[in-house]
N, C-alpha and C positions, 0 to 999 in steps of 0.2 A: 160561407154559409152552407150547411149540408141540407139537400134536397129532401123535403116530403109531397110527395107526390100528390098535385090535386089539380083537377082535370082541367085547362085554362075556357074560360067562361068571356067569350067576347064582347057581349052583354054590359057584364060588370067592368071588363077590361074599357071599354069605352068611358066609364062613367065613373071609373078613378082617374082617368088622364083628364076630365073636365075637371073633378078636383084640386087635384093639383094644379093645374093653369087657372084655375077660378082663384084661388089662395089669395088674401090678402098680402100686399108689399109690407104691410107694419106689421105684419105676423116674423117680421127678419128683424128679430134685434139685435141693438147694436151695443157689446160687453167687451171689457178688457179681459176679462176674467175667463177661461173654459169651464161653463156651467157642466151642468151634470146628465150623464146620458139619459135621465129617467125624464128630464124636462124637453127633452126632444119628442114630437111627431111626428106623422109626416103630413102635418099644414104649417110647419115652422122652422123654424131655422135660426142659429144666430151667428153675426159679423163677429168675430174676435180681433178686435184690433192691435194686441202685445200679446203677440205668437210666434214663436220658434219651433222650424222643423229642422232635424236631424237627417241624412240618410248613410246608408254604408251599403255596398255590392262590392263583390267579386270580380275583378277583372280576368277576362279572358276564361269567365266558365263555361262556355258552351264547347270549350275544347278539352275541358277535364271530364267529361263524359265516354271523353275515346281513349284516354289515360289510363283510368281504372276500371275493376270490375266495377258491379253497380254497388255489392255489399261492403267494399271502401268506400264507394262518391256519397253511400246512404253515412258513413260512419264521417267523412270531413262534414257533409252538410248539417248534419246532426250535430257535433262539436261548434264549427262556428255561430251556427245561429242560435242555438240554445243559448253561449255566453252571448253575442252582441245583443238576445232579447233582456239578457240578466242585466248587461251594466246598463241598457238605457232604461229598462225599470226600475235600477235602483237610484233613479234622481228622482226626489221627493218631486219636484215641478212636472215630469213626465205624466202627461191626461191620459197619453193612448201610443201603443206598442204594435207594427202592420208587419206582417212578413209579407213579402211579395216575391216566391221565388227565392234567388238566395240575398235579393233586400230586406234591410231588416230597416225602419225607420220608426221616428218616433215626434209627438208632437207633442211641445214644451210650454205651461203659463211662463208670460216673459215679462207682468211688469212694471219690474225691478233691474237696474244693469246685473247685480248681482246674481240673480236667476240665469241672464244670461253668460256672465262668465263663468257660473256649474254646469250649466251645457258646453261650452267649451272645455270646462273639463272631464266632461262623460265623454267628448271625439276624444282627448291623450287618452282615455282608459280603454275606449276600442282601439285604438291603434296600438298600445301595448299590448293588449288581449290578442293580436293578432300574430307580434310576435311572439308570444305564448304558446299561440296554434301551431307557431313554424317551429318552433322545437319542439314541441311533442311530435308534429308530424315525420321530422327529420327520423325521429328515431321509429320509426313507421315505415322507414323507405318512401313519405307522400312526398311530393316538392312542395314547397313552402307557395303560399297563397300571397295577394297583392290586393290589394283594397282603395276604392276611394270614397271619400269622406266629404258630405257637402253640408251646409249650414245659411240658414236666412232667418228675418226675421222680418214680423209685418203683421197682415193683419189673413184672417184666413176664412171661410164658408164653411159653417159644420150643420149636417142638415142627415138626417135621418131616413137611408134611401129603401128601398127592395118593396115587397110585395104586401102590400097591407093587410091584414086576416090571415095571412099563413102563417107566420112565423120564423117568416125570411125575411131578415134584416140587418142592416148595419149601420154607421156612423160613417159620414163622408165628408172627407175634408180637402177644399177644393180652394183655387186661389194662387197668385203667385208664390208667394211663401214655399208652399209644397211643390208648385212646378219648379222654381228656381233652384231650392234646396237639392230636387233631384237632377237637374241638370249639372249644379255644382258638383254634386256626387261624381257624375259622368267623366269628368274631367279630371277627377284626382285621379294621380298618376297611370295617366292616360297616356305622356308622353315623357321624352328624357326633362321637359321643361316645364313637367307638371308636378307639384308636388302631392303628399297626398291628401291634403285637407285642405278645404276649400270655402270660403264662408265670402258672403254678400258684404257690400260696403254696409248696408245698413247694420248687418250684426255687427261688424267689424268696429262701426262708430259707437257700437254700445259696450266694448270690451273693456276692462281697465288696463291702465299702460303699461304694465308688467307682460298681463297677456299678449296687448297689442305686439310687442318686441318679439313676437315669436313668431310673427309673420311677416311678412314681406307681399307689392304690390305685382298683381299676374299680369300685365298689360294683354298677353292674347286673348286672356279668358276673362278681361274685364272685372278681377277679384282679387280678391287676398288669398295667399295661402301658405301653406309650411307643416313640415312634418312635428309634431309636435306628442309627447308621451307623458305617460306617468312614471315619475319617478320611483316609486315605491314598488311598483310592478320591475321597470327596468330594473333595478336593483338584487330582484329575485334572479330574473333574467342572469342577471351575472355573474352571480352566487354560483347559480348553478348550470357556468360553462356555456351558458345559451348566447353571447354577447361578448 
């Protein structure tokens, strides 16, 4: 949210926090479905109960800062998050697109198992995306980038937060789904016994058995996981010497 300036009013600051706490409970519905941003205010809210969040981050960035100049780190960050916002808005079920940093996440209607095994296939196309990134950067002299991949599925909080009458606002999605999702993420290949994608028993129980076979059970991290791509990408890949 970009800042317009307007002078804080303690007054009125008092007597939206009673609003909000005054709010009716049955102003929180309760939908499968991710309504539409316009039917959000902020005296409402609604429970999405067949929800899928995505995340993807950068392992070991806050050491690429002492790597490069800044007009490289500006040129890898620019590259990979523009594509990982591209492939996860291009799944028709994608509601909503968060950059946080060099997290890029996304949140998915789920339901359908089917919805959710196209989310499992938007992680294989970041993860081919990424070695995409590592051969263009090779020939850049960058060292190639490492990524992990997290996935859940459930039910999630979406409620319309920031400052009412300004003009500062956004969509906030809150709930296990998105905590676990990003904690998943944490963990891809995080270690030699980490792979890079990482999804909840719940998603996992809604995958079809093709995809199931592409992952295997994490006992440390309490999940599934597995490197998993798109072949059509890898293909390029090795067309063109990248693999």
């Amino acid at each position: 949210m970009k800042s317009n300036y307007l002078s804080y009013d303690y007054e009125k600051s008092r007597k939206r926090i009673d609003e909000i706490l005054d709010a009716k409970d049955a102003s929180y519905e309760e939908v499968e479905k991710i309504p539409s941003r316009d039917k959000l205010t902020f005296n409402n809210g609604f429970y999405v109960t067949k929800t899928s969040a995505l995340f993807i981050d950068i392992r070991g960035s806050s050491k690429m800062a002492s790597d490069y100049t800044r007009p490289t780190l500006a040129k890898i960050y620019r590259s990979y998050i523009s594509e990982c916002v591209a492939v996860i808005n291009g799944n028709y079920d994608c509601a909503e697109v968060n950059i946080h940093g060099d997290c890029v996440w996304g949140v998915f209607d789920s339901q359908y198992k089917s919805q959710i095994d196209g989310i499992f296939s938007t992680a294989a196309q970041l993860s081919s995306l990424i070695d995409t990134l590592n051969c263009k950067y090779k020939k850049k002299n960058i060292n190639p980038i490492s990524v992990g991949i997290g996935m859940d599925f459930g039910r999630v909080l979406m409620i319309k937060a920031g400052y009412d009458g300004s003009g500062l606002n956004d969509v906030v999605w809150m709930g296990e789904v998105v905590n676990d999702a990003r904690k998943l993420c944490a963990h891809g290949n995080r270690t030699y016994y980490d792979n890079e994608t990482m999804v909840s028993s719940d998603f996992y129980s809604n995958l079809n058995e093709d995809k199931k076979k592409l992952l295997s059970w994490n006992a440390n991290r309490g999940c599934y996981h597995g490197n998993v791509i798109n072949l059509y990408m890898q293909n390029w890949l090795k067309d063109n010497g990248c693999k």
